[in-house]
N, C-alpha and C positions, 0 to 999 in steps of 0.2 A: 328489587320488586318482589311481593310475598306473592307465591303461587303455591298459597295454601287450596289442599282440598275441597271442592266443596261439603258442606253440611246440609243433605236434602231436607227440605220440607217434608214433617211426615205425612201430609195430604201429597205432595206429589210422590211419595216411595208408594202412598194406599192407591194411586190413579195405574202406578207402574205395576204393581203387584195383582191388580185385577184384571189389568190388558196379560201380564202375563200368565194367569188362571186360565184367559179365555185365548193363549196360543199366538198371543201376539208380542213382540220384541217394543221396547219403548224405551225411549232416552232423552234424557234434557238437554236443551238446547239451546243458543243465542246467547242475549245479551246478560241474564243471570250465570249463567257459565262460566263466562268471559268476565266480568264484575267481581266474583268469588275469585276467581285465579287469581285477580289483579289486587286482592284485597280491597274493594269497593267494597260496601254494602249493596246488594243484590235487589234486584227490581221485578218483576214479576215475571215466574217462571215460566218456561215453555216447553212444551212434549213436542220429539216428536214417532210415530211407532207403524208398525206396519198394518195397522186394523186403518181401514177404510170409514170413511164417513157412516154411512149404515150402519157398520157394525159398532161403532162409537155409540151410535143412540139408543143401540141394542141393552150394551153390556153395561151404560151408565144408566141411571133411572130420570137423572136430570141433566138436559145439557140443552142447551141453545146455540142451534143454526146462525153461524158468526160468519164463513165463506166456506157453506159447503162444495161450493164450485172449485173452490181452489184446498177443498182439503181439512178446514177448518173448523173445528168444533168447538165448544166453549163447556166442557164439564164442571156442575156445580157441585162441592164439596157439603158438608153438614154444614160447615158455619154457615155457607153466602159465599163463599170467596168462587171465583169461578178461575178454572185454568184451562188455556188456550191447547190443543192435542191436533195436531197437523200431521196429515198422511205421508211420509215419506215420497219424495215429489223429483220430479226430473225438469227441467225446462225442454219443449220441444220446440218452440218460436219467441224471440222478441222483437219487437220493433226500437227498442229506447227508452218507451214509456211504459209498458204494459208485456206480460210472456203468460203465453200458451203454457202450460202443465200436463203433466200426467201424473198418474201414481208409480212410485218408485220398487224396490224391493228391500233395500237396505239400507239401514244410516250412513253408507258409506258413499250411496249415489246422492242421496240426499244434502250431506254436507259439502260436498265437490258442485253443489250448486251458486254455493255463498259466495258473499261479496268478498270479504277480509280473512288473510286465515286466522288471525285473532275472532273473527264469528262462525271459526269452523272449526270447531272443538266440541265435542258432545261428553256427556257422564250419565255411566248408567246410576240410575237410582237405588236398585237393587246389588247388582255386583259393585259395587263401587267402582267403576273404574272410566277410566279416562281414555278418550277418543281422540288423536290428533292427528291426523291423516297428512295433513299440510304445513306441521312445521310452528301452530299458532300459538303455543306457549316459549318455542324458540323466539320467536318475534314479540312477543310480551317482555323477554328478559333482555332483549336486545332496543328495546322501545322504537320498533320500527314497523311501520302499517306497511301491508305489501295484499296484493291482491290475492287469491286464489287462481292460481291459474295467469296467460297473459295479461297483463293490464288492459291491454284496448280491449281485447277480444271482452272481457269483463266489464268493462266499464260501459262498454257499447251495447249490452244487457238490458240495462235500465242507467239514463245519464243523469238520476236522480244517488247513484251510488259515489260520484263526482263529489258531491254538498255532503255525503256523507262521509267520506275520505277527510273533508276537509272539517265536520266536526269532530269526527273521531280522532283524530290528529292533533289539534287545539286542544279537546277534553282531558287526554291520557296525556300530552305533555311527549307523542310518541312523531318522532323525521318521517318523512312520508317516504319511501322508498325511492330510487332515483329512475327505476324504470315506469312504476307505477306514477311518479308526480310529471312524468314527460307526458306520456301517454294522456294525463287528467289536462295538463295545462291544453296539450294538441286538442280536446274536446271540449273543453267550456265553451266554444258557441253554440253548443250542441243545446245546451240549458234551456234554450227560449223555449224550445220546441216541451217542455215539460208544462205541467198545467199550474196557476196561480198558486193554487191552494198548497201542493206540494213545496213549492220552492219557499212560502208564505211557513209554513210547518218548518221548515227546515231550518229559517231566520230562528224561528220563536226557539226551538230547540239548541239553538247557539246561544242565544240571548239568554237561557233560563241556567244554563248548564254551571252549577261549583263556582267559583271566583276568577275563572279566568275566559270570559268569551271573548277579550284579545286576542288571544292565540288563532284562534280560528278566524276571526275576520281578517287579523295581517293573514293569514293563508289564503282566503276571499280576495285581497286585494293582489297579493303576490301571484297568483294562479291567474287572474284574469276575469274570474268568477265577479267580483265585482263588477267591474266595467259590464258584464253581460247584463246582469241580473236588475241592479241597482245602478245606474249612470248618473244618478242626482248626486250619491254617495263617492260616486270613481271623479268625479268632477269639484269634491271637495277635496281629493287627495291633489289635483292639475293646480287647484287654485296659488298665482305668484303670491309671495313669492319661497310658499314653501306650502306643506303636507300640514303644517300646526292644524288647522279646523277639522280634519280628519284624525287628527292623532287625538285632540283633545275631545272629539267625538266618540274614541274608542275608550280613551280613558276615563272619560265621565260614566260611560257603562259599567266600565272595571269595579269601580265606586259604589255601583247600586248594589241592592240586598238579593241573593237570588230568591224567585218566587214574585216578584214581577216584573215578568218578562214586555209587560206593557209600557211598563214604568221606564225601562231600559229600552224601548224602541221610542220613545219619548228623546233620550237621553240620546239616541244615534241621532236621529233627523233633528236634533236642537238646530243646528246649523244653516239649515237649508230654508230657502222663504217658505211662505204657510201654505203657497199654490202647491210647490212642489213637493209637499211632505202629503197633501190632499193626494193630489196625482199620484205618487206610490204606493199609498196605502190602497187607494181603490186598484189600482192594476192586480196588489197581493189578494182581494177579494175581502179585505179586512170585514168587519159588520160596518153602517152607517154612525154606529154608537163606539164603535174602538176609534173610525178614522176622526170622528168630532172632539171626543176626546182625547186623544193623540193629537191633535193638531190645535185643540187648543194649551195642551201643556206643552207644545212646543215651541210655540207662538208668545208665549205669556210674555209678558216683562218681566223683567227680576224683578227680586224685593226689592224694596225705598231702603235707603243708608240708613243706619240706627241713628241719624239725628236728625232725620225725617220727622215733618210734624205729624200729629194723627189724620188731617185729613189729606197725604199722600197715602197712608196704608189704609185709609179709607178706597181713597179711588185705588189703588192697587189691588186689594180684595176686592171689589166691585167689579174690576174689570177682569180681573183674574177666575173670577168666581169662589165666593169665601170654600166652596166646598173643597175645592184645591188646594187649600192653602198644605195641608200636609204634605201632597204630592210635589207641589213645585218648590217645595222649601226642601224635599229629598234633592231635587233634581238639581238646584243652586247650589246645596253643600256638597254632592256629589261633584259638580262642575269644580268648587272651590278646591276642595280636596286634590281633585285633577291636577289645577292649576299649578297647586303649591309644589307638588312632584313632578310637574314637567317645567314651570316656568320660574320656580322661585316665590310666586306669588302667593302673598299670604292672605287674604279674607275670610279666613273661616270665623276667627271669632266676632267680624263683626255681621258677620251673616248670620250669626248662634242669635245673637243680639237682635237683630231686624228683626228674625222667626218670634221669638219673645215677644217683641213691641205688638206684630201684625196680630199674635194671638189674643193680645191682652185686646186690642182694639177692638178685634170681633167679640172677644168677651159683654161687652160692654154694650152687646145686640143694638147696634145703628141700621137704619135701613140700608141695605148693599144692592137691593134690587127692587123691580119697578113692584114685585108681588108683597113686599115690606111699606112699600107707602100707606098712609093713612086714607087716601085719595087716589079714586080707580074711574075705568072708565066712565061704570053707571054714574059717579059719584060726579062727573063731567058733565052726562046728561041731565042729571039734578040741578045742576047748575046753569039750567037752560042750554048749554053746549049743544050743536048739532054732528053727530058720529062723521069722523072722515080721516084720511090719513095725518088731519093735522092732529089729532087728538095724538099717536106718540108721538107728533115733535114736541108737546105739550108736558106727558108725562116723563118723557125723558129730560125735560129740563126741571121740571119737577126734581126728578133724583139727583140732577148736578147741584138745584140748589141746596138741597138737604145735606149733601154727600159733604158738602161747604160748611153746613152746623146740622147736627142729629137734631137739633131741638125744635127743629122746623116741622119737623115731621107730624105736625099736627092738623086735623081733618080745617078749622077754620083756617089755618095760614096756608094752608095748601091750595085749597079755596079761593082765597083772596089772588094771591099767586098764580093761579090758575086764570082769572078770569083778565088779568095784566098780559098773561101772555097772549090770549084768545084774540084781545083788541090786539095785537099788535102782528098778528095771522094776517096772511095777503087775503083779500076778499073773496068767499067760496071755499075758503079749505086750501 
């Protein structure tokens, strides 16, 4: 493992060099640190140094109030870019969820606060040099996540450090420690008691992470953590007379592109009915536009067989929603792919093939929805028609029978057709 130096930013050496003009110690911190060590490419830097919030706003000319309560400044450099500059901090109360703060004196109370000694490593910007108090580049080389300090007594902090043990773990490819993974497993029921949004963050961040968000869900499942968290999920791993819809759940994710992580929560609850994929997503606090969509690319049908006529990939985009059709033709090749590496099973290339046929179909602009017909409500009421819930049983059979031949799709046969089904309406609507 490369535990090359890092290479500071010269915005954050000009952040360090002006806290040190104005008498104050400052040092980078977290998960850039730690990234660089590891030979990652590095993600957005963090300070942290002994000037106080005040004096932060003092000494910089632009900075934005991010958590001054907890320490937190946001200094803006010349380009735009802004870097996050946090008071050296001590914990003086947690509950699990949420800790009391103070201000600190030295980096050295400050990083004996962290979760992981792999995130308790500091570099000064200016001296160059490197801060490891706990051992965290020793556990880098040794690929082993271990806590700072006792595991419980840590982990009991905040039980959102738990989800993080377990992506951290998964991402780096790093055994969790044997004290630290007892202690973690002893407290996964702890999780409930965390709030939606958090443990909702935590998925996405599994989900989103490099090519392997496997790792981390077998650790989800192995710890216990699933079963807590997700039981719609722990309940596909019970299902007789084996784990396959679970494995082939994590494998379909494996599959997908990172970068969307929606795409790939699509691809975990494929498995699951559409109530219960509903029900999860609203427990995580998803938006009403993630959980609809999510659950309908979950829900979908597959594509039609490449020797499907065109009016099954007719009604298949229709009911799929042509706007999907790139997303769900991801999530079926991702599936396929799956397949072939765990079961033997080969359908890719005629999946390659269905995607082809379904695009050429849409090419070919047939109506897919009721907003595509020639023939609308008004156009009902024109028709003498009187407004009532039968009008879409009306227009929906309208789309079946167009969906049957595009050529239909015209305002007189629509008409004529329309006024066939009207008679044939129970009396009153």
């Amino acid at each position: 493992m490369s535990t090359a130096r890092p290479s500071t930013p010269p915005n954050v050496r000009w952040i360090a060099r002006t806290l040190k003009e104005a008498g104050h110690d400052t040092w980078a911190v977290g998960g850039a640190v730690r990234d660089v060590l590891m030979g990652r490419s590095s993600g957005d830097w963090d300070l942290a140094t002994s000037a106080h919030p005040k004096e932060l706003r003092r000494i910089f000319r632009r900075t934005v109030p991010l958590a001054v309560e907890h320490g937190t400044v946001g200094v803006l450099v010349r380009d735009g870019t802004m870097y996050e500059v946090t008071t050296f901090r001590r914990d003086v109360e947690t509950d699990g969820r949420h800790a009391v703060v103070e201000f600190a004196d030295t980096i050295e109370v400050d990083l004996s606060r962290r979760d992981f000694t792999v995130n308790a490593i500091a570099w000064h910007p200016l001296k160059e040099e490197l801060l490891d108090p706990f051992g965290g580049l020793s556990d880098m080389r040794a690929r082993v996540l271990r806590t700072v300090g006792a595991p419980a007594e840590r982990l009991r902090e905040d039980y959102l450090r738990i989800l993080r043990a377990l992506r951290f773990a998964g991402l780096f490819g790093f055994e969790i420690e044997a004290e630290t993974w007892k202690a973690l497993c002893g407290l996964v029921g702890e999780l409930r008691g965390l709030s939606a949004e958090r443990i909702r963050d935590e998925l996405l961040k599994v989900l989103d992470q490099d090519s392997t968000p496997s790792r981390a869900l077998d650790l989800y499942a192995r710890s216990g953590a699933l079963g807590v968290l997700y039981p719609e999920l722990e309940a596909l791993r019970e299902t007789p007379p084996d784990p396959s819809r679970w494995t082939l759940s994590v494998e379909t994710v494996q599959e997908l592109p990172r970068g969307r992580p929606m795409l790939r929560v699509a691809a975990l609850v494929r498995e699951l009915a559409p109530a219960h994929v509903a029900a999860m997503l609203l427990r995580l606090r998803f938006s009403n536009a993630h959980v609809d969509e999510t659950a309908h690319r979950a829900g979908a049908a597959p594509l039609p067989g490449p020797d499907a006529d065109d009016r099954a990939f007719r009604r298949w985009l229709s009911a799929s929603g042509p706007q999907r059709l790139a997303a769900l033709a991801r999530l079926d090749l991702a599936r396929a792919l799956a397949e072939r590496r765990l079961f033997m099973r080969d359908s890719v290339d005629a999946l390659v093939t269905s995607w082809r046929r379904a695009r050429a179909v849409r090419a070919e602009g047939p109506a897919l929805d009721l907003g595509a017909l020639e023939l609308d409500g008004r156009g009902l009421i024109r028709l003498g028609l009187k407004p009532g819930p039968h009008f879409g049983r009306i227009l929906d059979a309208l789309l079946d029978w167009v969906l049957d031949d595009p050529s239909r799709n015209r305002q007189d046969l629509l008409a004529a057709r329309a006024l066939e089904l009207a008679a044939g309406e129970p009396s009153g609507g």
